[in-house]
Structures are given as structure tokens and as C-alpha cells.
mmCIF file of the N, C-alpha and C atoms, coordinates in Angstrom:
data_MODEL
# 
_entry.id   MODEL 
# 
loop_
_atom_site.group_PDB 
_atom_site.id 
_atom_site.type_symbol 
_atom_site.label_atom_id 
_atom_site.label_alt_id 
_atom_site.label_comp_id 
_atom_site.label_asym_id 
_atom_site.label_entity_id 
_atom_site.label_seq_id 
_atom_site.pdbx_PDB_ins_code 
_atom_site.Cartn_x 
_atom_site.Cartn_y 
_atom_site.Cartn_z 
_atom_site.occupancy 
_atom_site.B_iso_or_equiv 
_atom_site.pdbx_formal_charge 
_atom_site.auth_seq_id 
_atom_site.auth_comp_id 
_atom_site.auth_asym_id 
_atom_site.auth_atom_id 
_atom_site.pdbx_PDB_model_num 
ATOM 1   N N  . UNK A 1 1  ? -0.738  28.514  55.205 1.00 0.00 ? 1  UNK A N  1 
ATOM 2   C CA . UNK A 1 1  ? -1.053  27.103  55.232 1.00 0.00 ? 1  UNK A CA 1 
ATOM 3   C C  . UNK A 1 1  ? -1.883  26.696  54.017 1.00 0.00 ? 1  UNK A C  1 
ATOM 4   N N  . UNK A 1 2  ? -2.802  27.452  53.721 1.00 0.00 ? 2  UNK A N  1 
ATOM 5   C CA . UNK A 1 2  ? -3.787  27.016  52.439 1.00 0.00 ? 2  UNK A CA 1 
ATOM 6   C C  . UNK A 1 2  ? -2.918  27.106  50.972 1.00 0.00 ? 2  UNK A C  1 
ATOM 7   N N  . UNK A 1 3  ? -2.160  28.331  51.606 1.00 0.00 ? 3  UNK A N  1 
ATOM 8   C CA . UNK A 1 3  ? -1.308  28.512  49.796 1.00 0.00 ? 3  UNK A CA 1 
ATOM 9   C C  . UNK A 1 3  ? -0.566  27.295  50.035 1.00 0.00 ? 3  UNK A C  1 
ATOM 10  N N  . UNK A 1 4  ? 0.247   26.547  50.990 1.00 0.00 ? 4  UNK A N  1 
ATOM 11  C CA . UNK A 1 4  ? 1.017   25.802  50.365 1.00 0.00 ? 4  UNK A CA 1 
ATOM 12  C C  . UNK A 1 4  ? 0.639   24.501  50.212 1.00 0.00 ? 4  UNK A C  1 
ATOM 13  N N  . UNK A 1 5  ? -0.625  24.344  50.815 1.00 0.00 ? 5  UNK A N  1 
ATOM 14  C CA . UNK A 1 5  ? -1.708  22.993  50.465 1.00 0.00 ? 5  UNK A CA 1 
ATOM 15  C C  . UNK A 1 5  ? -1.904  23.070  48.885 1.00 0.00 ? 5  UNK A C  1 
ATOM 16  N N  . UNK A 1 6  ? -2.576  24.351  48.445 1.00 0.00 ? 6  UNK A N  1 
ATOM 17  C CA . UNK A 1 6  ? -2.979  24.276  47.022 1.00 0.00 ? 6  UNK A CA 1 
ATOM 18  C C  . UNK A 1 6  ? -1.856  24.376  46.128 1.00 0.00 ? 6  UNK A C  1 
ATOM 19  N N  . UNK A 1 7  ? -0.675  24.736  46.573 1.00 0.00 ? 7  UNK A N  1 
ATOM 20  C CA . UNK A 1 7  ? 0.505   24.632  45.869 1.00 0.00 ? 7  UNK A CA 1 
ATOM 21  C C  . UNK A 1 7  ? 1.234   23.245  45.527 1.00 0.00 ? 7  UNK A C  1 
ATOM 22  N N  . UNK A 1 8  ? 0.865   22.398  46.685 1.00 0.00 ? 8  UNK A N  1 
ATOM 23  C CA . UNK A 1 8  ? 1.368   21.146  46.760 1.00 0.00 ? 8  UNK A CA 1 
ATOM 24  C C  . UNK A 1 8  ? -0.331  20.180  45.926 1.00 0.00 ? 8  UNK A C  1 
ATOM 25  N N  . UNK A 1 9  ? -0.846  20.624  45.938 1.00 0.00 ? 9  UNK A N  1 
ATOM 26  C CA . UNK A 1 9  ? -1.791  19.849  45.379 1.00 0.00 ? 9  UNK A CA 1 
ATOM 27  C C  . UNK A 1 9  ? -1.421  20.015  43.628 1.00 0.00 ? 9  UNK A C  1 
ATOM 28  N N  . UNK A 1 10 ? -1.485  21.150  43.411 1.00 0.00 ? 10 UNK A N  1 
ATOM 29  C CA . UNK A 1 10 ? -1.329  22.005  42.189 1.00 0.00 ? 10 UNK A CA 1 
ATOM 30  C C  . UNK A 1 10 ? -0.054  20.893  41.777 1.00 0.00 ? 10 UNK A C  1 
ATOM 31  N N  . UNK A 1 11 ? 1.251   20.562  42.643 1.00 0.00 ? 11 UNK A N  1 
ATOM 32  C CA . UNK A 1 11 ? 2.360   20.235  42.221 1.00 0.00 ? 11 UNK A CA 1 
ATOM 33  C C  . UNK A 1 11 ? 1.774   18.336  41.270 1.00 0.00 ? 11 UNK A C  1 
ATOM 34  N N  . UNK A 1 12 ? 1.125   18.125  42.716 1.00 0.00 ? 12 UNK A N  1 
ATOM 35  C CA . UNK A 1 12 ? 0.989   16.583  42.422 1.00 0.00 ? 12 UNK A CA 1 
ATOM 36  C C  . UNK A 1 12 ? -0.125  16.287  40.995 1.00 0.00 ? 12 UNK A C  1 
ATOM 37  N N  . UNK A 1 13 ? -1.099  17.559  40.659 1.00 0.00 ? 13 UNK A N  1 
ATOM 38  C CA . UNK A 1 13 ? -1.863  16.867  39.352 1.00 0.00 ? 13 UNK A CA 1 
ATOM 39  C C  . UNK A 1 13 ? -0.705  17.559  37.976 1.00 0.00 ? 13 UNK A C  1 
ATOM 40  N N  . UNK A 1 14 ? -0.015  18.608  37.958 1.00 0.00 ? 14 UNK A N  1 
ATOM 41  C CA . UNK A 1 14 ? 1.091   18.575  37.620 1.00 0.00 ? 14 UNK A CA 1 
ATOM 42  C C  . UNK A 1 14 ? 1.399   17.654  36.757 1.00 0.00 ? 14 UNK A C  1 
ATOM 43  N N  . UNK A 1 15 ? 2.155   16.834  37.948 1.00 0.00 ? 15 UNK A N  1 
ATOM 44  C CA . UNK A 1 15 ? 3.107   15.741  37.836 1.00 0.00 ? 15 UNK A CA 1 
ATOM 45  C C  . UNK A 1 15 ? 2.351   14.432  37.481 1.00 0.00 ? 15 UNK A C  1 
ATOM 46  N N  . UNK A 1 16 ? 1.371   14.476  37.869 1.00 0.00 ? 16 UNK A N  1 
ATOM 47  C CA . UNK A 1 16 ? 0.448   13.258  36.825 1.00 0.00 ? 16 UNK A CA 1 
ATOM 48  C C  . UNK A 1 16 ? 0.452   12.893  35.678 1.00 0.00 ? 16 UNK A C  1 
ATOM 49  N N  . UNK A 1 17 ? -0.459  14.645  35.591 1.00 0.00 ? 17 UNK A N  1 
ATOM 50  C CA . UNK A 1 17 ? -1.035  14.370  34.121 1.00 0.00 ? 17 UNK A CA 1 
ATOM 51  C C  . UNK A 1 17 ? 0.935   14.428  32.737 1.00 0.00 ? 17 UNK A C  1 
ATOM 52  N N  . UNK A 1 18 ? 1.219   14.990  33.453 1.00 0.00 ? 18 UNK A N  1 
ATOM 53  C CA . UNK A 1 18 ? 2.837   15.546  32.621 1.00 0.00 ? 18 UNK A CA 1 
ATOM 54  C C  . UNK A 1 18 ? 3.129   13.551  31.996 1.00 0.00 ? 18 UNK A C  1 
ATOM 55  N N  . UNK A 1 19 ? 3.374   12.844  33.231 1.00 0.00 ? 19 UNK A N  1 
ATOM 56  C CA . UNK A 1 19 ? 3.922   11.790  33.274 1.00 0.00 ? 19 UNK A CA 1 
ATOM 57  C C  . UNK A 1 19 ? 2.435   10.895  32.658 1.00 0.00 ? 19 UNK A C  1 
ATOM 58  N N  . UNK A 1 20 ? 1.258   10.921  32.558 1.00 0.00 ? 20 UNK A N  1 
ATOM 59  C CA . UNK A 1 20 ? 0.396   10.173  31.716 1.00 0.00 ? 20 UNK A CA 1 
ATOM 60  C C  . UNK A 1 20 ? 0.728   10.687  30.105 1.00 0.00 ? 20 UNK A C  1 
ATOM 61  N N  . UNK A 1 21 ? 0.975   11.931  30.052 1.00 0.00 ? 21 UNK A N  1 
ATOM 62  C CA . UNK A 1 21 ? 1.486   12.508  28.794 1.00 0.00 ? 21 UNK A CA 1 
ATOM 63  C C  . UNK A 1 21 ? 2.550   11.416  28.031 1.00 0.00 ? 21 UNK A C  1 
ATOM 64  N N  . UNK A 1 22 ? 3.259   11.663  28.679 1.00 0.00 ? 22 UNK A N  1 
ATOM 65  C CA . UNK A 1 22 ? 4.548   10.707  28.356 1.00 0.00 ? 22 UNK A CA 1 
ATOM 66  C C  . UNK A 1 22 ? 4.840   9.210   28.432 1.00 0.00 ? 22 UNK A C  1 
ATOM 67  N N  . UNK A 1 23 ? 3.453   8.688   29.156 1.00 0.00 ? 23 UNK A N  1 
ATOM 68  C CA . UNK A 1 23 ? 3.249   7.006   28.819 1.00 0.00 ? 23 UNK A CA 1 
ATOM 69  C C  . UNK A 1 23 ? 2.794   7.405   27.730 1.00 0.00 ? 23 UNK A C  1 
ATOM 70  N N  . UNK A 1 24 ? 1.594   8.119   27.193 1.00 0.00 ? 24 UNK A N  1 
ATOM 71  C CA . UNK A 1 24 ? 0.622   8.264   25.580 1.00 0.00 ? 24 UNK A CA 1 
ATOM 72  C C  . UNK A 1 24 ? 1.799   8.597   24.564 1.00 0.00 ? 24 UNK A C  1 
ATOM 73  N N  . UNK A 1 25 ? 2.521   9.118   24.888 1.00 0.00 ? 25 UNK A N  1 
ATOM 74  C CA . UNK A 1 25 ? 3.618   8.747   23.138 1.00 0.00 ? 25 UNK A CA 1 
ATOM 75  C C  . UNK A 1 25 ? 4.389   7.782   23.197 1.00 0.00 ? 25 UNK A C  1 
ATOM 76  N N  . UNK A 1 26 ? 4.831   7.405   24.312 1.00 0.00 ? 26 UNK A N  1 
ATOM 77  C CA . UNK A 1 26 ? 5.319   5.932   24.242 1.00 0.00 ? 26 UNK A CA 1 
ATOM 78  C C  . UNK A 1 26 ? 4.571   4.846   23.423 1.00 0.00 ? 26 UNK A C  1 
ATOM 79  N N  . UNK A 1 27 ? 3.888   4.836   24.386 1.00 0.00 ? 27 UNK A N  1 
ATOM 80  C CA . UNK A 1 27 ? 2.727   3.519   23.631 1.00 0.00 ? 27 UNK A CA 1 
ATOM 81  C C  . UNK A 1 27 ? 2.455   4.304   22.053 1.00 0.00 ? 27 UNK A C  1 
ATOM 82  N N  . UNK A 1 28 ? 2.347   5.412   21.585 1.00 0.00 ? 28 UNK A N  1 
ATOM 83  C CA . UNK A 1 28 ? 2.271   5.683   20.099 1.00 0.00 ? 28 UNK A CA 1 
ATOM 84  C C  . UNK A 1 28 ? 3.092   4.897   19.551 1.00 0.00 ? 28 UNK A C  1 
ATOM 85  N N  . UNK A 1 29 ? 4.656   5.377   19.727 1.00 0.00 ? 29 UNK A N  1 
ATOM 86  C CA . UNK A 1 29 ? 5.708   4.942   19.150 1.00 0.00 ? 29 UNK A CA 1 
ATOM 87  C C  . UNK A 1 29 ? 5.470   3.008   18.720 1.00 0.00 ? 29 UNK A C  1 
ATOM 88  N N  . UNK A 1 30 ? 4.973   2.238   19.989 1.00 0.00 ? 30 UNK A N  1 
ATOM 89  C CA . UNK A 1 30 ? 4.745   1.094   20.279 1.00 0.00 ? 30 UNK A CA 1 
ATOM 90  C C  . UNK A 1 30 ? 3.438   0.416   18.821 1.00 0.00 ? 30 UNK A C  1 
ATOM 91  N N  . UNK A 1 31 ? 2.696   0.962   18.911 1.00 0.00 ? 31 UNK A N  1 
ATOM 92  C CA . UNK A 1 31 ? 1.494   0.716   18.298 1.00 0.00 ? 31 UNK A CA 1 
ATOM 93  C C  . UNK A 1 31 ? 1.357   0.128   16.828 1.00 0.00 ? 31 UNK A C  1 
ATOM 94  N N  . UNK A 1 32 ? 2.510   1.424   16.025 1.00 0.00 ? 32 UNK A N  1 
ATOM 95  C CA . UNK A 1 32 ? 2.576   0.317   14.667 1.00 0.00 ? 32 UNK A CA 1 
ATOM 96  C C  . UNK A 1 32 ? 3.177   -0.661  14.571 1.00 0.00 ? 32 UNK A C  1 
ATOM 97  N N  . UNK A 1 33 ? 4.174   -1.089  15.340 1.00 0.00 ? 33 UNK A N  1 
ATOM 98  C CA . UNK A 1 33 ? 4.423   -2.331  15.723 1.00 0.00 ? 33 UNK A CA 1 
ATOM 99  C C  . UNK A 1 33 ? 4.030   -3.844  15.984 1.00 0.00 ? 33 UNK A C  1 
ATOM 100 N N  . UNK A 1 34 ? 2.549   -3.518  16.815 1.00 0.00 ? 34 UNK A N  1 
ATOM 101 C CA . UNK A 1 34 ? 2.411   -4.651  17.026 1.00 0.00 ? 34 UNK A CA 1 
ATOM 102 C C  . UNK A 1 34 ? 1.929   -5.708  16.066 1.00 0.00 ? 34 UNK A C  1 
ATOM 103 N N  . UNK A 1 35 ? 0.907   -5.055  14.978 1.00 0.00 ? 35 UNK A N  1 
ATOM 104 C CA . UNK A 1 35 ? 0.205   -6.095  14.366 1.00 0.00 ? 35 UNK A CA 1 
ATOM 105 C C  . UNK A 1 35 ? -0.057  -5.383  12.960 1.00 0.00 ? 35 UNK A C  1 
ATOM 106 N N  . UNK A 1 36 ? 0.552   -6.612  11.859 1.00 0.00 ? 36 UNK A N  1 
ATOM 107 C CA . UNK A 1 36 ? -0.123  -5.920  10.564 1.00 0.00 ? 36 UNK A CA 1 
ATOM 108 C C  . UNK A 1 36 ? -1.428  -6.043  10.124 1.00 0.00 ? 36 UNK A C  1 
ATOM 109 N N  . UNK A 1 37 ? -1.999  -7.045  10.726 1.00 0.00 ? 37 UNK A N  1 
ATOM 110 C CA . UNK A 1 37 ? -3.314  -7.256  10.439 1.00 0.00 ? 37 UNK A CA 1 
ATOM 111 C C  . UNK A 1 37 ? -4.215  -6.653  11.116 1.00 0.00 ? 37 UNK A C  1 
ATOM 112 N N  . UNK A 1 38 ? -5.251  -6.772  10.296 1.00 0.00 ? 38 UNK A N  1 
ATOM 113 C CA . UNK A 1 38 ? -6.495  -5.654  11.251 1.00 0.00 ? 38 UNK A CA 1 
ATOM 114 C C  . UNK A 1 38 ? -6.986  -6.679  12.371 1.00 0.00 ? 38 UNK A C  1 
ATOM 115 N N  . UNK A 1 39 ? -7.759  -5.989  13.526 1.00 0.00 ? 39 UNK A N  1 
ATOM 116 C CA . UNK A 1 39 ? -8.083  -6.881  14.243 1.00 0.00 ? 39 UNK A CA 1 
ATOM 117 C C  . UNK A 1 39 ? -9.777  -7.230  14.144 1.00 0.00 ? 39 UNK A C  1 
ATOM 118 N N  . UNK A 1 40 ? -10.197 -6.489  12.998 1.00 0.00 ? 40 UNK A N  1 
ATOM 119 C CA . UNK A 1 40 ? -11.482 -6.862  12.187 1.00 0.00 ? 40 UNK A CA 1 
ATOM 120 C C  . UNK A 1 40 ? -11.188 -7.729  11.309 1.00 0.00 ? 40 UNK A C  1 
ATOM 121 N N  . UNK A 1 41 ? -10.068 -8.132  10.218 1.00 0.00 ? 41 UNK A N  1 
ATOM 122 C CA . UNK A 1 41 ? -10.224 -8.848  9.390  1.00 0.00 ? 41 UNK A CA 1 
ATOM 123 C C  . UNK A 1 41 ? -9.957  -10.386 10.385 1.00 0.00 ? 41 UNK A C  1 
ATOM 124 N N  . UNK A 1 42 ? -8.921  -10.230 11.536 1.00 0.00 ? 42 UNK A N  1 
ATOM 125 C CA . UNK A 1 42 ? -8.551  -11.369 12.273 1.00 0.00 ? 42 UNK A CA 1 
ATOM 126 C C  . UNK A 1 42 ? -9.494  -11.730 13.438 1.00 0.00 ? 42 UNK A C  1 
ATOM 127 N N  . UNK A 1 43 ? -10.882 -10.963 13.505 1.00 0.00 ? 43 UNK A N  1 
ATOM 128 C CA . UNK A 1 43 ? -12.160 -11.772 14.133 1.00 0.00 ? 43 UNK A CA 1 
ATOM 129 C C  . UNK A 1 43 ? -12.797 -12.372 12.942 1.00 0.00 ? 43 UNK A C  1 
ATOM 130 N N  . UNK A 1 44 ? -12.876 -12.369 11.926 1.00 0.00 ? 44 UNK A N  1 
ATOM 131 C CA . UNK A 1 44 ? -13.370 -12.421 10.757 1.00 0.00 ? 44 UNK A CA 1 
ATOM 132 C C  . UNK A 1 44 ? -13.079 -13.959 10.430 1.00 0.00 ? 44 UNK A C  1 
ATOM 133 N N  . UNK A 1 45 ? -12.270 -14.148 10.297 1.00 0.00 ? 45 UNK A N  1 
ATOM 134 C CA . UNK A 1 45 ? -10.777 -15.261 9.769  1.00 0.00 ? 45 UNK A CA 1 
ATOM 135 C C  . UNK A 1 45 ? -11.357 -16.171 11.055 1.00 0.00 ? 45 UNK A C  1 
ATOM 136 N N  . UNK A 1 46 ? -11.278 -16.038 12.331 1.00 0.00 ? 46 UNK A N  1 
ATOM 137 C CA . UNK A 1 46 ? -11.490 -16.920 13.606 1.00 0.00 ? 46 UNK A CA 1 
ATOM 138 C C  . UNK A 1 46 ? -12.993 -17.027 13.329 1.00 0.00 ? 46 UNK A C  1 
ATOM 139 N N  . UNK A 1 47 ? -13.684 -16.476 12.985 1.00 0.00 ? 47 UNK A N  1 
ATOM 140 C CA . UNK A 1 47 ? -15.031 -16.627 13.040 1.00 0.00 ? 47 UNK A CA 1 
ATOM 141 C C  . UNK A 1 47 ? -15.436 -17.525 12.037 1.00 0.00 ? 47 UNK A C  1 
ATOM 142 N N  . UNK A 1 48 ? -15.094 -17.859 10.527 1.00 0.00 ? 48 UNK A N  1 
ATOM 143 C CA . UNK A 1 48 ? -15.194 -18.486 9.471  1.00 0.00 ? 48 UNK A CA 1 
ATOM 144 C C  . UNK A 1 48 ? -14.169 -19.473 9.650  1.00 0.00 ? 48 UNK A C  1 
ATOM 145 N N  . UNK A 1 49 ? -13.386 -19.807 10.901 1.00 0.00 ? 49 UNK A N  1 
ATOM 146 C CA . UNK A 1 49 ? -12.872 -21.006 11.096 1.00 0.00 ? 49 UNK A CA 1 
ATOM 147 C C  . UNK A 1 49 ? -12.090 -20.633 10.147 1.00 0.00 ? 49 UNK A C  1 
ATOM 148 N N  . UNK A 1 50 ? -11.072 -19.529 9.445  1.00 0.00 ? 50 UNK A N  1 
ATOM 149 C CA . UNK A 1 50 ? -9.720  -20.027 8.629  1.00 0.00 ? 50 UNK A CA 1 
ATOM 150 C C  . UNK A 1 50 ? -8.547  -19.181 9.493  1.00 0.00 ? 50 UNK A C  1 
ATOM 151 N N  . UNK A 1 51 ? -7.157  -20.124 9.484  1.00 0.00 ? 51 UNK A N  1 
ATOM 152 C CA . UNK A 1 51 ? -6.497  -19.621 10.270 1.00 0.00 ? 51 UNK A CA 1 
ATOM 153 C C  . UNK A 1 51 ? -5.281  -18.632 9.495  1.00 0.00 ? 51 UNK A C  1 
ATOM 154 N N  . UNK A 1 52 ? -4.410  -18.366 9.411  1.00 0.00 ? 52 UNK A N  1 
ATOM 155 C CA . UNK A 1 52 ? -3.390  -17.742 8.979  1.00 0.00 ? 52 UNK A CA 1 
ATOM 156 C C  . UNK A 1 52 ? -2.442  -18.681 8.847  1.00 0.00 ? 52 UNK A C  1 
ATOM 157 N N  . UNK A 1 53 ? -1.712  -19.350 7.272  1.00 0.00 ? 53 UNK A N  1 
ATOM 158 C CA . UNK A 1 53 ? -1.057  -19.959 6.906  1.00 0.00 ? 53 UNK A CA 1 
ATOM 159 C C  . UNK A 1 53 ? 0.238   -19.260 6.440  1.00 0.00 ? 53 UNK A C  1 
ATOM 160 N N  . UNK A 1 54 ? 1.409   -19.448 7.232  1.00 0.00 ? 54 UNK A N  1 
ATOM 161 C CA . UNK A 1 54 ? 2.938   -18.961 6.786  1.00 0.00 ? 54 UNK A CA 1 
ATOM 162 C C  . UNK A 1 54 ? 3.382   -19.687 5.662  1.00 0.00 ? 54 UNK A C  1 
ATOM 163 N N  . UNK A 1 55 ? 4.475   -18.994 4.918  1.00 0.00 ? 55 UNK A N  1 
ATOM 164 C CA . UNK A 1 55 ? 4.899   -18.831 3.542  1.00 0.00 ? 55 UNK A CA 1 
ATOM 165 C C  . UNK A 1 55 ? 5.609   -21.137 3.341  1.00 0.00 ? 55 UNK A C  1 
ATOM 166 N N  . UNK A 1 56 ? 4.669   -21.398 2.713  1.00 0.00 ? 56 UNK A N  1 
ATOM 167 C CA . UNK A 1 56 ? 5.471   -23.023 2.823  1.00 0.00 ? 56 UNK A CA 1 
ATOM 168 C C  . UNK A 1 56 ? 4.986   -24.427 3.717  1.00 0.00 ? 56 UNK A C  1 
ATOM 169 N N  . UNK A 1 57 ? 3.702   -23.629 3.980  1.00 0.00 ? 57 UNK A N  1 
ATOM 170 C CA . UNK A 1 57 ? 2.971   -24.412 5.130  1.00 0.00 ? 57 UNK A CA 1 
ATOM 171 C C  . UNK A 1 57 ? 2.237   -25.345 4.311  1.00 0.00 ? 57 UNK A C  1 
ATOM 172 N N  . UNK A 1 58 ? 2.305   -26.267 3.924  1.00 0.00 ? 58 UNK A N  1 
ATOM 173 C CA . UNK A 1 58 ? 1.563   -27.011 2.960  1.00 0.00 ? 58 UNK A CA 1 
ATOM 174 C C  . UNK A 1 58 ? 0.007   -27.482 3.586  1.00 0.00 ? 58 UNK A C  1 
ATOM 175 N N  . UNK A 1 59 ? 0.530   -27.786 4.997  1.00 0.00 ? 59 UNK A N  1 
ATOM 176 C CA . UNK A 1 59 ? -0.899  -28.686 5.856  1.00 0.00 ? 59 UNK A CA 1 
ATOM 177 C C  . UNK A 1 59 ? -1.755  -27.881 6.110  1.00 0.00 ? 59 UNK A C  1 
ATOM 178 N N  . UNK A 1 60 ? -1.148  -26.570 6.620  1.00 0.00 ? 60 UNK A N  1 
ATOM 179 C CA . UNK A 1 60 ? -2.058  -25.210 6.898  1.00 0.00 ? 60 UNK A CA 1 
ATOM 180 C C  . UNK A 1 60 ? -3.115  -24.582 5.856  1.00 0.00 ? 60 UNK A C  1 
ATOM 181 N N  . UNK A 1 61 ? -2.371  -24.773 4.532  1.00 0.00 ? 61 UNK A N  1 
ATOM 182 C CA . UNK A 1 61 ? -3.079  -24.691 3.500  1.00 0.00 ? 61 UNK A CA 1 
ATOM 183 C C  . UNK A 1 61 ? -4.009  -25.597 2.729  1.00 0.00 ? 61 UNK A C  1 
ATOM 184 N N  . UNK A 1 62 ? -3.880  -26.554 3.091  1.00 0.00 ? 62 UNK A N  1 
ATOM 185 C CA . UNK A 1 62 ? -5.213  -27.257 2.657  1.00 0.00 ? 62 UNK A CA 1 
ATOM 186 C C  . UNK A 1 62 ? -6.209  -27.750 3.548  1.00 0.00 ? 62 UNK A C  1 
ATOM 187 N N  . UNK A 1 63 ? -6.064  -27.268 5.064  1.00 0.00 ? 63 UNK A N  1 
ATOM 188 C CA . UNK A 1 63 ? -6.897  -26.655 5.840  1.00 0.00 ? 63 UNK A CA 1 
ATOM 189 C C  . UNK A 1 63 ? -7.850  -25.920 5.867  1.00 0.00 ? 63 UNK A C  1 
ATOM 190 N N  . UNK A 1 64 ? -7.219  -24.676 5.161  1.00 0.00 ? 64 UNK A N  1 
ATOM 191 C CA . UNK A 1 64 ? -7.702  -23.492 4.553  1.00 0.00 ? 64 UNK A CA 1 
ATOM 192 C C  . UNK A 1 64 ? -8.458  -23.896 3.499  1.00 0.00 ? 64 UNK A C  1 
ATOM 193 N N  . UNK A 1 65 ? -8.005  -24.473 2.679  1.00 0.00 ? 65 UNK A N  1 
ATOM 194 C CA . UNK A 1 65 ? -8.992  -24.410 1.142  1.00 0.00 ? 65 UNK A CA 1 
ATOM 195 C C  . UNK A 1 65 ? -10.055 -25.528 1.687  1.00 0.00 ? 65 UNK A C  1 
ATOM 196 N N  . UNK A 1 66 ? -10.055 -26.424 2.667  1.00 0.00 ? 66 UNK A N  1 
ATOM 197 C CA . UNK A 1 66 ? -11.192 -27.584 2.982  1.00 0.00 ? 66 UNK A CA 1 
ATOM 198 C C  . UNK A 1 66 ? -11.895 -26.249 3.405  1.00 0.00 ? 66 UNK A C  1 
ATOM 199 N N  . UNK A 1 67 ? -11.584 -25.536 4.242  1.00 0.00 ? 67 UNK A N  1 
ATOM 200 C CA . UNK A 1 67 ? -12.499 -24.463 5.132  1.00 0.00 ? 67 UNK A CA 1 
ATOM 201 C C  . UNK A 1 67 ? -12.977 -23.920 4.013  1.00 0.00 ? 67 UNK A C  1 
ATOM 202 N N  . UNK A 1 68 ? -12.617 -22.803 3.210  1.00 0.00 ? 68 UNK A N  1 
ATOM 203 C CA . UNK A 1 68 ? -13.208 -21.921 2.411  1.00 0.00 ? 68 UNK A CA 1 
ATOM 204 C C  . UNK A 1 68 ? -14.482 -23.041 1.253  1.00 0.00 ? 68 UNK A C  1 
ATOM 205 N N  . UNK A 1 69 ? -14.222 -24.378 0.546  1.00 0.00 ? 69 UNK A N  1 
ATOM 206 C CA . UNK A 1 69 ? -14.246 -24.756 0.230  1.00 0.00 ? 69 UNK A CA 1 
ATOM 207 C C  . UNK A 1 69 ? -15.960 -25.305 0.801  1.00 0.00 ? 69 UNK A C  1 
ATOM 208 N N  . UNK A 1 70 ? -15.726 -25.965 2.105  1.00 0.00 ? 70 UNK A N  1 
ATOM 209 C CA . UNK A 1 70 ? -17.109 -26.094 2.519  1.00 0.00 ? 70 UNK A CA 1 
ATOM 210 C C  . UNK A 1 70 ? -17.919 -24.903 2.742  1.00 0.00 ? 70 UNK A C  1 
ATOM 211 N N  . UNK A 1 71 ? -17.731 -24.080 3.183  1.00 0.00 ? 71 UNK A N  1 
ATOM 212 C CA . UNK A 1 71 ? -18.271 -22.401 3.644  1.00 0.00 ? 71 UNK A CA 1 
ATOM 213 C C  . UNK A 1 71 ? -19.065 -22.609 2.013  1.00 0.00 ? 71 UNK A C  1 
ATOM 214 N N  . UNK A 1 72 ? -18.395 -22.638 1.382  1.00 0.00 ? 72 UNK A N  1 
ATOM 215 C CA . UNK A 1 72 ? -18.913 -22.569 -0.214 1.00 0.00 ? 72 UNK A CA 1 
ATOM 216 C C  . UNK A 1 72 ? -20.089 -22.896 -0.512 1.00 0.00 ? 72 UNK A C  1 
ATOM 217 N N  . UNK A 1 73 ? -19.689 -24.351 -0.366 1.00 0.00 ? 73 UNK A N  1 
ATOM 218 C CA . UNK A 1 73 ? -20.827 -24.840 -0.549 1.00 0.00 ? 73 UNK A CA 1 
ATOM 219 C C  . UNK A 1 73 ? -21.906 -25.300 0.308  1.00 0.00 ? 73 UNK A C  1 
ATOM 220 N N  . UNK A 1 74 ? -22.084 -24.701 1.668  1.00 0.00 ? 74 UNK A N  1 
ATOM 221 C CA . UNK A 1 74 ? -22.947 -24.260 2.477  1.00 0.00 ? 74 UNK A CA 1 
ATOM 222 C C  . UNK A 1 74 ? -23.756 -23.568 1.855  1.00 0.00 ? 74 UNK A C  1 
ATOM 223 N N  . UNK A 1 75 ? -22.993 -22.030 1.391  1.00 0.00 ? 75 UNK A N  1 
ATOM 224 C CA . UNK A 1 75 ? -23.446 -20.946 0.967  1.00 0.00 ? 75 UNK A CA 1 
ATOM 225 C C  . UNK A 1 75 ? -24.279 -21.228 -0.174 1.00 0.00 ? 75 UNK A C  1 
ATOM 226 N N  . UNK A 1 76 ? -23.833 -22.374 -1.328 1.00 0.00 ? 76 UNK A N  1 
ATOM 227 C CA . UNK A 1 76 ? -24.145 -22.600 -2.350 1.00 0.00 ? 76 UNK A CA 1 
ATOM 228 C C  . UNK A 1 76 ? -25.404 -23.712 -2.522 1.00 0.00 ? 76 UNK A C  1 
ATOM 229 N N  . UNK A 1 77 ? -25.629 -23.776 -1.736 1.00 0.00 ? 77 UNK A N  1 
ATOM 230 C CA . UNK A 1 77 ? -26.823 -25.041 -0.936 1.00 0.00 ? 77 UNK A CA 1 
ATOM 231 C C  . UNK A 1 77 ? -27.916 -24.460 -0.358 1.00 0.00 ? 77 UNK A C  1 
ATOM 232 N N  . UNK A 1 78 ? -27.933 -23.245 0.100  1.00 0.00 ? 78 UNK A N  1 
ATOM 233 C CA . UNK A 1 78 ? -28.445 -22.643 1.278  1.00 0.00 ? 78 UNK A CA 1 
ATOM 234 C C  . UNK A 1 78 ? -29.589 -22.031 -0.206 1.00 0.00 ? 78 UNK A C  1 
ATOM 235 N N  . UNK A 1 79 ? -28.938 -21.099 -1.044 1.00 0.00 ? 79 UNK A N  1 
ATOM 236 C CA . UNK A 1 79 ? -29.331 -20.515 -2.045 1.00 0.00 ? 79 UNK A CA 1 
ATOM 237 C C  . UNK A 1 79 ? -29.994 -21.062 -3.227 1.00 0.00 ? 79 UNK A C  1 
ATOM 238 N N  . UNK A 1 80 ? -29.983 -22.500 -3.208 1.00 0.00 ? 80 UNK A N  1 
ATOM 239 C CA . UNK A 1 80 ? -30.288 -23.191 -4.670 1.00 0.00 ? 80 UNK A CA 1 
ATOM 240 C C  . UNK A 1 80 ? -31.767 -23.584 -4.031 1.00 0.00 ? 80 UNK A C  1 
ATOM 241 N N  . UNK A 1 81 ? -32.724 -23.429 -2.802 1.00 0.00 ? 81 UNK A N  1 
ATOM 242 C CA . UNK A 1 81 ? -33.708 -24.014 -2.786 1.00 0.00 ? 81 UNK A CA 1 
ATOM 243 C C  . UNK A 1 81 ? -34.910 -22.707 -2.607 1.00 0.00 ? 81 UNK A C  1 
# 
């Protein structure tokens, strides 16, 4: 009775850990995939209020340069006194 308790126990962490094995290279395979950007440079970007402008976005981009533009001269104000 005990051997086939610890046998059947033995079976079921087994079969766990085998099958957690095999979600962890999945999700490897998955991973370079999702994002080219870092997710430090893209708290960075949300934090300084500039967003990510696609190739032709004209409005997006002078969004961007008002943003970088004041940051500037915050920065450049802050320092001159």
C-alpha cells in the first residue's frame, strides 16, 4: 500500500514539473516576439510624456517635438538661475 502511494505520488510531481518544463520553452520561443522595444526605454518615453510616432505620422510628430521641445526648456530655465 505505501509503495504504491509513493509511486503514484512520485508519478504525479513527475508529470508536473515535465509539463511546467514544456510551458518554459514555449513561452521562450514566444518572447522575442513580442516587443522590440525595451520596456525601460518605453516607461521612459510615457514618463516624459513622448509617445511613439509611425513612419508618416505628421501630427504625432509635432507632438513629439512640442514635448521634447518644452522638457527643454524647462530644463533650460531650471539651470540659468
Amino acid at each position: 500500500m505505501k509503495q504504491s502511494l509513493c509511486l503514484a505520488v512520485l508519478f504525479l510531481i513527475l508529470s508536473t514539473s515535465s509539463s511546467a518544463i514544456r510551458r518554459g520553452k514555449e513561452d521562450q520561443e514566444i518572447n522575442p516576439l513580442v516587443s522590440a522595444t525595451s520596456v525601460e526605454e518605453d516607461s521612459v518615453n510615457k514618463l516624459m510624456g513622448m509617445e511613439y510616432c509611425g513612419e508618416g505620422d505628421e501630427e504625432c510628430l509635432r507632438r513629439r517635438m512640442m514635448t521634447e521641445s518644452h522638457l527643454d526648456y524647462i530644463y533650460t530655465q531650471h539651470h540659468k538661475h
